[in-house]
N, C-alpha and C positions, 0 to 999 in steps of 0.2 A: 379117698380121703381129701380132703376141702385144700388141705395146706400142706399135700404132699412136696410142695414147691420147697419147701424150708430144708428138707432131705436131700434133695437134687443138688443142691448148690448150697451146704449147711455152713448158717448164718445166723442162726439161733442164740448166739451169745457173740460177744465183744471179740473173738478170739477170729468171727469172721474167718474159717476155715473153705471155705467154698468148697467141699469135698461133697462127692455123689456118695453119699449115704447107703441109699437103693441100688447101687453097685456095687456094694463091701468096701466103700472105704471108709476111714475113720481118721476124724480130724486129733483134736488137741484132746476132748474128753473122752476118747473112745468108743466114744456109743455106734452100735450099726444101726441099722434099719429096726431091728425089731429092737423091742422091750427087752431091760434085761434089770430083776430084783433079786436083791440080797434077803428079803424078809420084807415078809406082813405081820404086825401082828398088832394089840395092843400097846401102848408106850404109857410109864406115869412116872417119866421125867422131863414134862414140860413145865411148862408156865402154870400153877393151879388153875385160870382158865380156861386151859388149853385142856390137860390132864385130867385134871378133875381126879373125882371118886374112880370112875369106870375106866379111865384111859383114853390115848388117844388113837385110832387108828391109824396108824404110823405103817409106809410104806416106803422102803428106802432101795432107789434108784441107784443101779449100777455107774460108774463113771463121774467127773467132776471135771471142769473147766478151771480149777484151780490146781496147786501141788502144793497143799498148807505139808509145810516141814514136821508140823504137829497133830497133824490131825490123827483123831480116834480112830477113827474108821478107815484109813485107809486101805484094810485090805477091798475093800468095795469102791471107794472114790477113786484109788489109783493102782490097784491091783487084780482090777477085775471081778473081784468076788461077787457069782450072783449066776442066774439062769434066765432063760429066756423064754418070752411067754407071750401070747397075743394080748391084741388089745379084748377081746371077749374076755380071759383069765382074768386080767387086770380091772374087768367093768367086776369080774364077780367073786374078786378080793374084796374089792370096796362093800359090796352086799354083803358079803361074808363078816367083814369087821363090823357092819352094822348090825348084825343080826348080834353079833357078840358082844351089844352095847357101846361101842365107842361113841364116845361123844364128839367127833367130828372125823372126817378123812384127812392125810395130812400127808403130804405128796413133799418127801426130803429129796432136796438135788436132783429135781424131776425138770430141770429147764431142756434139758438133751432130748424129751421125747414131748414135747407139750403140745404139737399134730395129734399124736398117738393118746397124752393122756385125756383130750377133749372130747376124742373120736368115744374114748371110754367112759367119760362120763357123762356123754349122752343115751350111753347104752343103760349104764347103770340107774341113771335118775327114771329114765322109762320103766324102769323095773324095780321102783318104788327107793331108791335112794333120796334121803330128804335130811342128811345133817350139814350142816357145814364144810367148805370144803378149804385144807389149808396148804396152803403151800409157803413150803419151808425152802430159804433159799440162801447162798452166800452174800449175796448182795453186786454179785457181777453178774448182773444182767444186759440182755439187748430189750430196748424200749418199743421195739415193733411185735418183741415176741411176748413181751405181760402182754400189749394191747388186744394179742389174742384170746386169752385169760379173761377179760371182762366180763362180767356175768356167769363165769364158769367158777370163780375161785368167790371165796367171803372172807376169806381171813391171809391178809399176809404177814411171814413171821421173815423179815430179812434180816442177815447181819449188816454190820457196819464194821467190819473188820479194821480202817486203817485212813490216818489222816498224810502219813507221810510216805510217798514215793516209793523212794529206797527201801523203807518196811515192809510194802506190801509186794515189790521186787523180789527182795531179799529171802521171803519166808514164803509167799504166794505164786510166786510167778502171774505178779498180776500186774502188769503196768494200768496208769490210770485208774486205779480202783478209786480212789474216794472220789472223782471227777465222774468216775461212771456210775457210783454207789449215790451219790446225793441226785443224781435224777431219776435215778431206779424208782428209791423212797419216795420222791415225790410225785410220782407217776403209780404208785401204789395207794400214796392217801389220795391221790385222784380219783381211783376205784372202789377205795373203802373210807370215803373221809372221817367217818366216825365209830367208836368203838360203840357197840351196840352186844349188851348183855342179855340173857335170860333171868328167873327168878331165883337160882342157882348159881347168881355171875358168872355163869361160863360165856366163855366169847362167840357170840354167833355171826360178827362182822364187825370188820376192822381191819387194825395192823399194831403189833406190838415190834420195836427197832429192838435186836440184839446186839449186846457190845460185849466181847470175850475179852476179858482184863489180862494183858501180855505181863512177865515178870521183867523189871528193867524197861518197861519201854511206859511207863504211868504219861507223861506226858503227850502220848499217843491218844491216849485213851480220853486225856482232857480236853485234845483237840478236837475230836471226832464227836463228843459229849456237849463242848462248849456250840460245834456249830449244829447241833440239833435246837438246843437252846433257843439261838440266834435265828434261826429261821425256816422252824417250824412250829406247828401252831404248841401253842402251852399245856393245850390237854391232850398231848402227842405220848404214848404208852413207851416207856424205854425199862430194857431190860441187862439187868447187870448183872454177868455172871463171873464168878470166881473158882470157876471149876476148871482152872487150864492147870495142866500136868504133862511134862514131857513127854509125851509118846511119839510112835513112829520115829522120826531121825532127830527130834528136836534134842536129845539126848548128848547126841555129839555136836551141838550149836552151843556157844560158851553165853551170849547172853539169856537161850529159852531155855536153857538146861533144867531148870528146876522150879517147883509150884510159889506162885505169891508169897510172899512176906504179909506178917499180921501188921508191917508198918507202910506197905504199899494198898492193901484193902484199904485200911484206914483212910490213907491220904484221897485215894477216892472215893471211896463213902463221904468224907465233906465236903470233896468237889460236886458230888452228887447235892448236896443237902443245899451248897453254897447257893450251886445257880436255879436252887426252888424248881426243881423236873418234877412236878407234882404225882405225874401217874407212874405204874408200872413196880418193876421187882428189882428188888437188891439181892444175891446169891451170895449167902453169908459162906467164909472163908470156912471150911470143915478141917481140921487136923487129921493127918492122919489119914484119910478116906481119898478115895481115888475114882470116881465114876465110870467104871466102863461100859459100852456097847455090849449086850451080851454074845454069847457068841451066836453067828448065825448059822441058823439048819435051812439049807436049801432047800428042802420040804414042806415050808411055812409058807 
């Protein structure tokens, strides 16, 4: 494997663990040596681009370089959930979701094995693999390990989790995130500068920014919004979502404790509209309704 080096001394993300991987050990996100997935299967809770009619084929990687206080999934980002598999299994997952119509591959919190997922999708595209390929990510990245990515991935979907320090401390365990996150982004539209559609508008290359709207913390959300604005290009795709709801421990946090106000949407819906972000999605506030992950069968 080309870039078994990255294992050896793993350095694969910001968190810079230098841990022998290929020895059994395991840095900050957990991951070992081998692949390890919670589920394959179709998804059609993305971006209508992304999702489409048919879905996406959605693969979700064991482990996270993050400890979001809220996050859905953590029985698999910080609890382990998920099996272990080669990279041959993983080339012929992706064939597998193809054959099942997805309309693109879609690699979540896959930065821990991106040696491993390259390795597989050159196995896979030799063996008639031809949709898109997306990778889905937090937005703590290391900018040596996209540059691997080039010509492997078409579509990147990062978050932009956080403009302020202490925030992304406090609920992430992420020091330097928006320091590390705005040259992520910009080292991703350097790979995908422009969003490029089918007949269908489905995205076949690009990069759409994701922003998860926190309750109590709106003027996070304006910072983080305001410097996309400010200095990235104007036909730059941003994504607003309103689907945060306490889960995991966010529960016993007094400011995440509970879902959006219809008068904190609001107020960013017009910061949205004020600074004219021309492209991309608004995630209207739902009453009521809760989105979860479904659950996972280790057999998918």
């Amino acid at each position: 494997m080309k870039n078994i080096k990255f294992l050896e001394e793993c350095r694969l993300c910001p968190r810079n663990c230098k841990v022998n991987r290929l020895n059994g050990e395991m840095g900050f996100c957990k991951a070992g040596s081998n692949i390890k997935i919670a589920k394959a299967c179709l998804h059609f809770f993305e971006e209508p681009c992304i999702s489409g009619i048919f879905g996406s084929g959605t693969i979700f990687f064991t482990g996270c370089n993050l400890r979001c206080k809220f996050c859905q999934n953590y029985k698999i980002s910080q609890e382990g959930l998920g099996k272990e598999i080669t990279i041959e299994e993983l080339a012929n997952k992706m064939i597998e979701l193809q054959n099942q119509g997805a309309n693109n591959i879609n690699l979540v919190t896959g930065f821990m094995y991106i040696p491993q997922i390259i390795e597989a999708l050159k196995i896979a595209k030799s063996n008639g693999l031809n949709i898109p390929i997306v990778y889905n990510s937090s937005g703590y990245e290391n900018i040596d390990s996209l540059k691997l990515l080039e010509n492997y991935v078409d579509i990147y979907l990062p978050d932009f989790k956080y403009y302020y320090e202490e925030l992304a401390v406090s609920i992430s365990n992420a020091s330097n995130y928006f320091e590390i996150a705005k040259e992520v982004i910009k080292e991703m539209i350097r790979q995908a500068p422009k969003n490029i559609y089918d007949e269908d508008k489905m995205l076949k290359k690009g990069i759409i920014i994701r922003h998860l709207v926190l309750p109590n913390h709106i003027q996070n959300s304006k910072q983080v919004l305001k410097w996309i604005k400010n200095n990235l290009s104007k036909d730059i795709n941003v994504s607003i979502m309103a689907q945060y709801f306490p889960s995991y421990k966010a529960s016993e946090i007094s400011d995440i404790n509970r879902k959006l106000t219809q008068e904190e949407f609001e107020d960013i819906e017009n910061f949205v509209y004020s600074l004219n972000l021309k492209n991309g999605y608004i995630q209207y506030l739902e009453e009521n309704e809760e989105k979860y992950v479904p659950d996972f069968d280790l057999d998918s």
